[in-house]
LOKEZA-289048 format. One record per residue (C-alpha): residue number from 1; z, x, y. Coordinates in steps of 0.25 Angstrom, whole numbers. Example, Ala and Ser with C-alpha at 12.3 -4.5 7.8 and 13.67 -1.06 7.14 Angstrom:
BEGIN
(1; (31; 49; -18)),
(2; (29; 55; -4)),
This chain:
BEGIN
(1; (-49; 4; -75)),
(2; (-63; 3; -67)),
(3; (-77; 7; -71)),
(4; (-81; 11; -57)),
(5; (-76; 17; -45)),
(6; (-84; 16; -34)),
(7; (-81; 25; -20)),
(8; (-89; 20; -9)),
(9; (-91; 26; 4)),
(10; (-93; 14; 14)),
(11; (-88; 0; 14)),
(12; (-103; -6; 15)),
(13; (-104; 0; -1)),
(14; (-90; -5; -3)),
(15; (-96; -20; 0)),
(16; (-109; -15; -9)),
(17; (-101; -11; -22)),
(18; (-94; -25; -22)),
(19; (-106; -33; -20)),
(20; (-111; -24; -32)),
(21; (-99; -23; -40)),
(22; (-92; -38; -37)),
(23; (-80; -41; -44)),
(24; (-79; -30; -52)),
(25; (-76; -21; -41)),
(26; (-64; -19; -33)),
(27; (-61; -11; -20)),
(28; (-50; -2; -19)),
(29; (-44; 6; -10)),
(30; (-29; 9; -13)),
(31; (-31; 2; -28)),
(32; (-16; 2; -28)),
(33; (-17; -14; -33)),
(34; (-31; -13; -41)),
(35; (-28; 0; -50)),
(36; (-15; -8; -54)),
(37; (-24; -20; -57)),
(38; (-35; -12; -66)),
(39; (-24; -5; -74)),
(40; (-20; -17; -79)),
(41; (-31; -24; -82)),
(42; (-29; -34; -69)),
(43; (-42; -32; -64)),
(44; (-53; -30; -78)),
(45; (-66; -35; -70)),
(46; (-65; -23; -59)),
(47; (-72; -12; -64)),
(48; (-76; -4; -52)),
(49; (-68; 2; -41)),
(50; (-74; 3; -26)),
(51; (-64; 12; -18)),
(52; (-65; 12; -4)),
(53; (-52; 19; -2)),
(54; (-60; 32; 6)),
(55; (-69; 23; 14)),
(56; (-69; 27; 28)),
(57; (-64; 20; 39)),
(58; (-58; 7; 29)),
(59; (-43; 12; 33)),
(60; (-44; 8; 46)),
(61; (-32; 1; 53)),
(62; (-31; -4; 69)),
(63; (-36; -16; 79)),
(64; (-47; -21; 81)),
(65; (-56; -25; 95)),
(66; (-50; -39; 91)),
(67; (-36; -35; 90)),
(68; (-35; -35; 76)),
(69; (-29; -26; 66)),
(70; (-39; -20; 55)),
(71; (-33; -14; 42)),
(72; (-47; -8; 33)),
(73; (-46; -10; 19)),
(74; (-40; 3; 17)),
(75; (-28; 3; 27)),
(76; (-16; 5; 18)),
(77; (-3; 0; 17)),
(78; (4; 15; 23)),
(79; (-8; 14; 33)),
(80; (-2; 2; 39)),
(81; (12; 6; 35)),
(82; (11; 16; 45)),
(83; (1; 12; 55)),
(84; (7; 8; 69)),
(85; (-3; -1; 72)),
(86; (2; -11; 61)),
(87; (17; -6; 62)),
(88; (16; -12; 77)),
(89; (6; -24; 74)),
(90; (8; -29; 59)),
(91; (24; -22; 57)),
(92; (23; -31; 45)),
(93; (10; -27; 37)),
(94; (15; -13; 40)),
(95; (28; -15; 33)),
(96; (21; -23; 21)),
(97; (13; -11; 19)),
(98; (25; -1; 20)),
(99; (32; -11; 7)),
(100; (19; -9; 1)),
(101; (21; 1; -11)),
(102; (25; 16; -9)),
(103; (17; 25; 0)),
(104; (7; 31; -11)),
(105; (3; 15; -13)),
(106; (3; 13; 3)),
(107; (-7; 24; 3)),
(108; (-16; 20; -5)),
(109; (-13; 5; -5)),
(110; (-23; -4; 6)),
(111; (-19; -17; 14)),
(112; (-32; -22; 9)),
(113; (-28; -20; -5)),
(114; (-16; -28; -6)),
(115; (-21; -39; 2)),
(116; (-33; -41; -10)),
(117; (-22; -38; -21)),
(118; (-18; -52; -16)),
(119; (-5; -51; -22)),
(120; (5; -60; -14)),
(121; (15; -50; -15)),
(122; (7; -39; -8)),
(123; (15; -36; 5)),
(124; (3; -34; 15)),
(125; (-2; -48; 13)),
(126; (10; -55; 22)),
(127; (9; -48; 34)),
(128; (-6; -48; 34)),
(129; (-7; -61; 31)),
(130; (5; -64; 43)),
(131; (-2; -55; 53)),
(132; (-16; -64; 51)),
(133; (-25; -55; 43)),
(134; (-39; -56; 39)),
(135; (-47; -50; 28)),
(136; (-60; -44; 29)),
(137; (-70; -45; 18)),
(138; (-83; -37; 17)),
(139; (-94; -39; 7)),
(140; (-110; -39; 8)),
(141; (-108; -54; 15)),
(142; (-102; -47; 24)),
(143; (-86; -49; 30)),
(144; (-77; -61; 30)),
(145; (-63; -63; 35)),
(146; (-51; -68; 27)),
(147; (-40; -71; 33)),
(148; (-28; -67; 24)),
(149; (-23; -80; 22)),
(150; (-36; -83; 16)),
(151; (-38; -71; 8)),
(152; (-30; -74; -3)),
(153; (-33; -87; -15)),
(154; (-22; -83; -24)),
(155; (-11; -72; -30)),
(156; (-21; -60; -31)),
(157; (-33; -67; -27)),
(158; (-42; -68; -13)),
(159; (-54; -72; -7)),
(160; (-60; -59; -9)),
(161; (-74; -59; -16)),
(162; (-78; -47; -26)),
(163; (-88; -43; -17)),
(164; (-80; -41; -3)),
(165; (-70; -30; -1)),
(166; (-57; -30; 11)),
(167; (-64; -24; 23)),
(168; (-52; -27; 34)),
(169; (-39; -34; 35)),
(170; (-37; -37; 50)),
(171; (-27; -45; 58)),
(172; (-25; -49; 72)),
(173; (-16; -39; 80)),
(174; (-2; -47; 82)),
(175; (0; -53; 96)),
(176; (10; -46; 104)),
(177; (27; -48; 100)),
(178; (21; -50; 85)),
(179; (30; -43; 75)),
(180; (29; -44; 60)),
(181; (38; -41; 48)),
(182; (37; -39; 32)),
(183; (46; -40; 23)),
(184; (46; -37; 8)),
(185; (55; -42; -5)),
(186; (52; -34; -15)),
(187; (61; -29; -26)),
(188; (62; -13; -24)),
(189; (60; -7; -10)),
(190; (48; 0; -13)),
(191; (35; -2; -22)),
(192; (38; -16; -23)),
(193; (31; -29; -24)),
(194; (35; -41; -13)),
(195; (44; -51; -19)),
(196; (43; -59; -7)),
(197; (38; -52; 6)),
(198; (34; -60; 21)),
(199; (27; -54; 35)),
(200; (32; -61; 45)),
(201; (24; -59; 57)),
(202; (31; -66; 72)),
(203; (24; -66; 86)),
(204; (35; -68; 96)),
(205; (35; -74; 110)),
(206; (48; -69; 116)),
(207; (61; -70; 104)),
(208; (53; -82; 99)),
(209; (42; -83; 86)),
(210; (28; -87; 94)),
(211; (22; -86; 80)),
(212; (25; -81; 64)),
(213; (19; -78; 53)),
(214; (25; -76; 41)),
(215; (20; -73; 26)),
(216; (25; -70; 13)),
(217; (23; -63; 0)),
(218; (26; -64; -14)),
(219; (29; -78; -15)),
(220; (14; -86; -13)),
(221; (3; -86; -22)),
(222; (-2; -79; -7)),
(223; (4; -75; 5)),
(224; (7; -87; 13)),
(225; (11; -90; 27)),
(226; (26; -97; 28)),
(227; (19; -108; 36)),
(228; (34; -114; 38)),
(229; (39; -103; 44)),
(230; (29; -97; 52)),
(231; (29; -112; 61)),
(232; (42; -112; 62)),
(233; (46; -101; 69)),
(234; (36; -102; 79)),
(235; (43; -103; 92)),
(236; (58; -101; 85)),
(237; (65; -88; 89)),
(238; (69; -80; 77)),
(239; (84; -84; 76)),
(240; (92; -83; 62)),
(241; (90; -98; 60)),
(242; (75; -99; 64)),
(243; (73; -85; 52)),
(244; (80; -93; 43)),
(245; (73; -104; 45)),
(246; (59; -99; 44)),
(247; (63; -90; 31)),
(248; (67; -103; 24)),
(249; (53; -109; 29)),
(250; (46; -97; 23)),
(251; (49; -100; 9)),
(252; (41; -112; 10)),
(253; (28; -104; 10)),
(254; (33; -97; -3)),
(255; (28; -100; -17)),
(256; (34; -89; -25)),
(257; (33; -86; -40)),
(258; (44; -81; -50)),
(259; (40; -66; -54)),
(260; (46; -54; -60)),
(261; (50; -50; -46)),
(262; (56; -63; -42)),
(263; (57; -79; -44)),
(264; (52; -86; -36)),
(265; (66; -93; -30)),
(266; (70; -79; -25)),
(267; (56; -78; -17)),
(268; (57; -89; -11)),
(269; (71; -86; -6)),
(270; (65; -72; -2)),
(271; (55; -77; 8)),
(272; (66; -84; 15)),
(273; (72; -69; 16)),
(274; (59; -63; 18)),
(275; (54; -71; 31)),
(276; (68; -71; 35)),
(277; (71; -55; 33)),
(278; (56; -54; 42)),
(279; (59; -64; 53)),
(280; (73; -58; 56)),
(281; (68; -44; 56)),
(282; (58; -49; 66)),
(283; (68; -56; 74)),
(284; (76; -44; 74)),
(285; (65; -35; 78)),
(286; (69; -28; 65)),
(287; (57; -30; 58)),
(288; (54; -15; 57)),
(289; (65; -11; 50)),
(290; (64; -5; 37)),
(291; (50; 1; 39)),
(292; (48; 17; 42)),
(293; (41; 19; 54)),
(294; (33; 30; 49)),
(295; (32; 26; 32)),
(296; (29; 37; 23)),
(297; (17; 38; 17)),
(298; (15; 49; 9)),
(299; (2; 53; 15)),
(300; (3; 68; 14)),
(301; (-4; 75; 26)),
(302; (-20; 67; 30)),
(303; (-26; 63; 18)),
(304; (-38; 68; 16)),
(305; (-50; 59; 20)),
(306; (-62; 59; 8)),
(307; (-75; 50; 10)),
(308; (-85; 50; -3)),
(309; (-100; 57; 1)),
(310; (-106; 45; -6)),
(311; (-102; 32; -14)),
(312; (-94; 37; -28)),
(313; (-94; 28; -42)),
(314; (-85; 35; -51)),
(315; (-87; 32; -65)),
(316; (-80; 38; -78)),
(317; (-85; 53; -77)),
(318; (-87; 52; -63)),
(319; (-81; 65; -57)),
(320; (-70; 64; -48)),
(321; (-70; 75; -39)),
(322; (-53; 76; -31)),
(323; (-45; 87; -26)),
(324; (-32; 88; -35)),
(325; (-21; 96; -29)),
(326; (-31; 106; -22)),
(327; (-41; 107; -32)),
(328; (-53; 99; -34)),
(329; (-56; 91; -47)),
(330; (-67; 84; -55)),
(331; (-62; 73; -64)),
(332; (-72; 67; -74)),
(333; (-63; 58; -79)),
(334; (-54; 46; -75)),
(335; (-63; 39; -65)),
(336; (-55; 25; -71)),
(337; (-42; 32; -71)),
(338; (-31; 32; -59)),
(339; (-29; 44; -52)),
(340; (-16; 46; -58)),
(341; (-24; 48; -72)),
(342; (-34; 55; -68)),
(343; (-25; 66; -62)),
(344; (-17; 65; -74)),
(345; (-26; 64; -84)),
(346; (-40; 71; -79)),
(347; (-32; 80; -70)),
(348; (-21; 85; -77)),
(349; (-12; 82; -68)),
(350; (0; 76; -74)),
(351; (10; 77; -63)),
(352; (6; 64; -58)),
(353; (15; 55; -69)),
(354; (11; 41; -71)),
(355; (24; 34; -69)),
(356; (18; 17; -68)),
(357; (6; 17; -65)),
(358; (6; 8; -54)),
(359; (11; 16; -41)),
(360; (25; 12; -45)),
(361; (31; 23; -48)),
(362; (24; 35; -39)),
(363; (24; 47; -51)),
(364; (10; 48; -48)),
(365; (8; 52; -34)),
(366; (-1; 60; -29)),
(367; (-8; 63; -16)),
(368; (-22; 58; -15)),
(369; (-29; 61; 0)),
(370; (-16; 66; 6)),
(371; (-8; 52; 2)),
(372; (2; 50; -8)),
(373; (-3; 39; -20)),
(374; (0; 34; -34)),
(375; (-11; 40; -42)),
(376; (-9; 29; -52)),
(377; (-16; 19; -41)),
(378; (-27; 27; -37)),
(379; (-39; 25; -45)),
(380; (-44; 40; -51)),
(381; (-59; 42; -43)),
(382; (-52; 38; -30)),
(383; (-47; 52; -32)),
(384; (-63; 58; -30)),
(385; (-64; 67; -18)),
(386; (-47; 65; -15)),
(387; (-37; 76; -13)),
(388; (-27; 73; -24)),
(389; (-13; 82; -25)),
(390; (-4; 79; -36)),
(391; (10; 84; -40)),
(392; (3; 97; -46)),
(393; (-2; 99; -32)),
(394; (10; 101; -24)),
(395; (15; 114; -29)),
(396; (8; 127; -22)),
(397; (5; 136; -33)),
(398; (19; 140; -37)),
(399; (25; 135; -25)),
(400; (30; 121; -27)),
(401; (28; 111; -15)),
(402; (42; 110; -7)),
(403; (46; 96; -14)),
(404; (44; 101; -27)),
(405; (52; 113; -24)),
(406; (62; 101; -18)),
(407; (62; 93; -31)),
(408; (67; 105; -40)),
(409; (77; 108; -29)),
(410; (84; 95; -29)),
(411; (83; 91; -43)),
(412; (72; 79; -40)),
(413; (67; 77; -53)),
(414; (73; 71; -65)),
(415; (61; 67; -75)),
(416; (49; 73; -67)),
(417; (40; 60; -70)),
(418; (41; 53; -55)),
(419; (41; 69; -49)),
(420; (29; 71; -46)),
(421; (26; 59; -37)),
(422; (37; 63; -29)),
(423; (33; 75; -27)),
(424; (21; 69; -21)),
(425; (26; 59; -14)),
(426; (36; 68; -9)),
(427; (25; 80; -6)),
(428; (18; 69; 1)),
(429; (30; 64; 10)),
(430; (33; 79; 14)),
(431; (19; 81; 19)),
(432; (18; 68; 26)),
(433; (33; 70; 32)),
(434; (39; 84; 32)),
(435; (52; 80; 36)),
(436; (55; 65; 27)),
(437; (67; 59; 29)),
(438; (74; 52; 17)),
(439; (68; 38; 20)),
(440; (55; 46; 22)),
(441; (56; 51; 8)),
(442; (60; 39; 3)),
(443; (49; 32; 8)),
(444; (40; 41; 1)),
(445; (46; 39; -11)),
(446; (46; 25; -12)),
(447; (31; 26; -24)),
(448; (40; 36; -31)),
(449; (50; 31; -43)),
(450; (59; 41; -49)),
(451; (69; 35; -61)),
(452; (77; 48; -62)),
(453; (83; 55; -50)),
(454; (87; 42; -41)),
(455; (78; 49; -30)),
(456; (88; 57; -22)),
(457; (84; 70; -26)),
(458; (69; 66; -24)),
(459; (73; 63; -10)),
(460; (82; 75; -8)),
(461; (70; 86; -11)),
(462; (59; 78; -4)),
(463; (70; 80; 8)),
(464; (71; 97; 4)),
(465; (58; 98; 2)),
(466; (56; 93; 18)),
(467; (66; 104; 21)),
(468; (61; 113; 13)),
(469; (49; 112; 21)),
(470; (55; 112; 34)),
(471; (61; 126; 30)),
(472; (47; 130; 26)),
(473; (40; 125; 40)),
């Protein structure tokens, strides 16, 4: 899929490789989007990889002496999920993040990145671009500021050039009795792509609107401002009539295309609901509903920090050195593989099924750094000097690990193929929370599909596993 993988270990040589490597290279961090992209053939000019994901000090997220909110270009979507900072000052980019995926993808997934997937659908895009947010771009010219509403020239297209990278995304803190909200249509409750989705964002002056902001998703060529709407109800107190009102002026600013997930008639009659359903939660001071005050995340334990000695370029035969499941391995092979491959196919591991291949279905989970991830989205090298457990890892010598004992117990495996990414996702939900309740488990389930057991008995041994451990304790 790439000739080169490049591992550099400060940002002053991320800006270096570009200038050298131009529009053949891209950075990734997650490569959630990208990997997708290269599998099938979407990308055939990008032949080297510059992965930044390890970079110290990049994951940064707080305010500045200005008063402005920074997010570094490997803040991802469970940081901001969970963060209190944003969950107080930006409820709505919190909540986007929260729809984004399943928790392996929010691990590994960056706020920068889907902002320079461009896709209109992308969720985080609404509420950034609400909330008055500006990129920054580094190269050897130096930096420039974009603000968001600039950034992007097209579906999938911005104003990024090949040799800059997304150093910061930063927006100013709300003023005080701000409060946001996000709301996503989207045709399953998890692991879904927006239909229509709006970040409506209100500073109120008493019970009355002193400003609003309001974006949409999925139905513009690019996220656009419902101009209408926003005027409007300046100065208007949120009452039934004034919501309805500004709904039906929302769909002005929609543009919407027919696809395979919906015609473009039922879009437009979606935003209506959408701006609507947002402003009445706002009105109502229910705006929070819905969202876990403390989301799963399936981060099991710290992960463990790792920062290269010197800059890596991983060619084919270039060694990959990785702990996997307590032992440390040398692969020779697989440098253009995904991890999932590599693990199967150079490790001998086949416990980790290939289900989709495109994190849809979670069979391949595995614990990379202490957090759980779909190994088919990881590119192979990033797992060079990483702590790697797989399904064969969870057993201790004869012993097997409580939810696997669960499992048998209860019955909670039909065909076996969707198993083992349960079990990890499950290992990793006991070890980030002993004592899960059912939503809890649920949450953490929401990467895994199983066709076979209708979920129940995966549920119920996750929960006798918790106890088994509080006997054990």
């Amino acid at each position: 899929m790439w000739k080169l993988y490049l591992t550099p270990t400060s940002a002053e040589q991320v800006v270096d490789l570009l200038a050298e490597h131009g529009a053949r290279a891209r950075v990734v961090a997650g490569a959630t989007d990208l990997i997708l992209e290269l599998e099938r053939g979407l990308r055939p000019g990008v032949e080297t990889l510059i992965d930044v994901s390890r970079l110290e000090g990049l994951d940064g997220l707080g305010v500045d002496s200005r008063g402005w909110i920074r997010l570094g270009p490997l803040v991802t979507h469970n940081q901001v999920a969970t963060s209190p900072l944003m969950r107080e000052n930006a409820f709505a980019l919190a909540r986007a993040c929260w729809e984004v995926g399943a928790p392996q993808i929010r691990n590994r997934g960056t706020v920068a990145g889907n902002l320079i997937t461009a896709s209109p659908a992308n969720d985080t895009i609404p509420p950034l671009m609400a909330l008055g947010a500006e990129v920054r771009l580094r190269s050897r010219r130096g930096l420039r500021a974009v603000a968001l509403g600039d950034f992007y020239t097209g579906v999938r297209r911005t104003v990024m050039r090949p040799d800059e990278w997304l150093e910061e995304i930063a927006f100013p803190v709300p003023e005080q009795g701000t409060r946001s909200m996000f709301t996503k249509l989207a045709l399953r409750r998890a692991q879904a792509i927006s239909v229509v989705n709006a970040a409506v964002v209100v500073l109120f002056e008493g019970r009355r609107v002193r400003r609003a902001s309001i974006t949409l998703g999925a139905v513009t060529p690019v996220i656009a401002h419902a101009a209408a709407a926003e005027e409007y109800l300046a100065g208007k107190e949120l009452t039934p009539a004034v919501i309805q009102h500004a709904a039906q002026l929302a769909v002005q600013a929609a543009r919407p295309i027919d696809d395979i997930r919906g015609s473009a008639a039922y879009r437009r009659d979606m935003v209506a609901v959408s701006v609507a359903r947002g402003l009445r939660a706002l009105a109502s001071g229910r705006e929070r509903e819905g969202m876990p005050t403390r989301p799963v995340t399936l981060v099991a334990g710290r992960a463990r920090e790792w920062r290269p000695g010197a800059p890596a370029a991983h060619r084919l035969g270039t060694p990959i050195k990785a702990t996997v499941n307590g032992v440390e391995r040398t692969f020779t092979g697989g440098q253009e593989k995904t991890l999932l491959r590599l693990l199967r196919e150079d490790g001998l591991l086949i416990g980790t099924k290939e289900g989709c291949a495109e994190g849809e279905c979670g069979a391949c989970t595995v614990l990379l750094d202490g957090m759980a991830v779909m190994a088919c989205m990881v590119p192979a090298p990033r797992a060079h000097g990483a702590d790697i457990r797989t399904v064969e890892g969870l057993a201790r010598g004869e012993r097997l690990h409580p939810l696997q004992q669960a499992f048998i117990e209860t019955g909670a495996v039909q065909c076996g193929y969707c198993t083992p990414g349960f079990l990890m996702s499950g290992a990793a939900l006991l070890e980030e929370r002993p004592h899960p309740t059912r939503e809890e488990i649920q949450q953490a389930f929401t990467g895994n599909l199983c066709r076979c057991t209708g979920y129940y008995s995966i549920l119920q041994a996750v929960e006798r596993a918790a106890e088994a451990g509080s006997a054990a304790g």
